[in-house]
Every structure is written in structure tokens, then in C-alpha cells.
C-alpha positions in Angstrom: 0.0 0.0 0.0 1.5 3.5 -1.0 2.0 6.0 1.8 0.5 9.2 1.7 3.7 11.7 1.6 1.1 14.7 0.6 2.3 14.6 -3.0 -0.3 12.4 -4.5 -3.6 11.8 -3.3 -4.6 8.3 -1.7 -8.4 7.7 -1.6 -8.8 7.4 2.2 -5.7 8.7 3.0 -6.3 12.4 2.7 -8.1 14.6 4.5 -11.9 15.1 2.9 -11.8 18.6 1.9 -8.6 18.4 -0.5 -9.8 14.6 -1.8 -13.0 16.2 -2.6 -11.6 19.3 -4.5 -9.3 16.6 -6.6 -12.6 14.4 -7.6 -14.8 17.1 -8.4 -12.2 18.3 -10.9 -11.9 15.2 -12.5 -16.1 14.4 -12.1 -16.5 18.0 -14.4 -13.6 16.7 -16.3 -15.2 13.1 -17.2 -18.1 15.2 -18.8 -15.4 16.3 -22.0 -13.7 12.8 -22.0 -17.3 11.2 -22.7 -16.9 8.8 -25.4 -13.1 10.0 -26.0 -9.8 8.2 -26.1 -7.9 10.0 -23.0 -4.5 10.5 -21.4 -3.9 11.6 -18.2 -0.4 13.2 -17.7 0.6 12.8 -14.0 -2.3 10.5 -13.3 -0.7 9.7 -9.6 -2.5 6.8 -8.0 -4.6 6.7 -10.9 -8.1 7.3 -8.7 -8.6 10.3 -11.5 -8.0 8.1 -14.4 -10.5 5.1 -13.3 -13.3 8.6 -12.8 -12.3 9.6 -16.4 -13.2 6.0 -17.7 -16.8 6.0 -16.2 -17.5 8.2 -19.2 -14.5 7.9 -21.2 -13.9 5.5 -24.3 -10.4 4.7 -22.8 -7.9 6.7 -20.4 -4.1 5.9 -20.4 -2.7 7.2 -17.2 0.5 8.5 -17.5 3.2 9.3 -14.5 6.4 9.4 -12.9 6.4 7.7 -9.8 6.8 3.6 -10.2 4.9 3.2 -7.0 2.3 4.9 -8.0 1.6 3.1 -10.9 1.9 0.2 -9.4 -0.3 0.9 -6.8 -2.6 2.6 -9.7 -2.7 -0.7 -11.5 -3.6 -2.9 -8.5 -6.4 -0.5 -7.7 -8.1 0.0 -10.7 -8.4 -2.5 -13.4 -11.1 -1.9 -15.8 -10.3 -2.6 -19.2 -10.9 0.6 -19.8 -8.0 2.3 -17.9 -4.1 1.2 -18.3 -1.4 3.1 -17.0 1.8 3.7 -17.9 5.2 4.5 -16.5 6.3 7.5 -18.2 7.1 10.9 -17.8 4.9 13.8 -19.2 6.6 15.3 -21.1 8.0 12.0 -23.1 5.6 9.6 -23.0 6.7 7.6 -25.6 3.1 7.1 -26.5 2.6 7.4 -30.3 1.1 11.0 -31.9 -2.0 10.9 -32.7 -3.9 8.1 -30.4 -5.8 10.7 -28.0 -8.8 13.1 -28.3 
């Protein structure tokens, strides 16, 4: 289980106020991803990237931090979210496959 250090947010790990502020971005976000092929560029522990693919036709989460990924990946497993370890600005990912 990741520790909360205060740089990413853990779902019940963080105090309520700041975890809600976080999800209601990405709730009024999920309303433009709606049937769109998403990335997520520092997706952390990948919380916001499963909320994008409620409405989302896929999300790629994209960040840094091997521990969060991992933890992202163990946590949310729709086929509909993947994540990947990358930085954002070189993802690696090819041009062209997000809305």
C-alpha cells in the first residue's frame, strides 16, 4: 500500500476537503472525455483516471512515480483504464492516439 507523503492523493488517506476538490475536478472533467480516447499526464494513484473512464472511451494514465503506478494498476483494473510509467513530457506514447 502507498504511503501518503502529501504529493499524491490516496483515496482514504487524505483529508476530505482536499480529496473532494481533486474528484470534483476530475467528475466536471469526465463530462469532456465522454466517449473519447484519453491521457492523463501525471495521473498519480490513478483514482482520477479510473473517474475519467466511467465516461471515457479509454484513459491511459501517465506518471512518474513507479509506486504509483503500481499501486494505480492494483487498484483499478477496468479494461478501460491502463497506466503507464512515463514521464509527461516524453511519453513515448505514439502522436495521434488521444482526443
Amino acid at each position: 500500500m502507498a504511503e501518503f507523503t502529501g504529493e499524491r492523493g490516496i483515496p482514504g488517506q487524505v483529508d476530505a476537503d482536499l480529496w473532494n476538490e481533486h474528484y470534483a475536478r476530475y467528475l466536471f472533467a469526465s463530462r469532456l472525455a465522454r466517449g473519447k480516447r484519453v491521457a492523463d499526464l501525471g495521473s498519480g494513484t490513478g483514482y482520477g483516471s479510473a473517474a475519467l473512464a466511467e465516461t471515457a472511451l479509454h484513459v491511459t494514465g501517465v506518471e512518474i512515480s513507479a509506486e504509483a503506478v503500481e499501486f494505480a494498476r492494483t487498484q483499478y483494473t477496468s479494461p478501460k483504464v491502463e497506466f503507464e510509467c512515463a514521464s509527461a513530457t516524453d511519453t513515448g506514447l505514439p502522436k495521434g492516439s488521444f482526443d
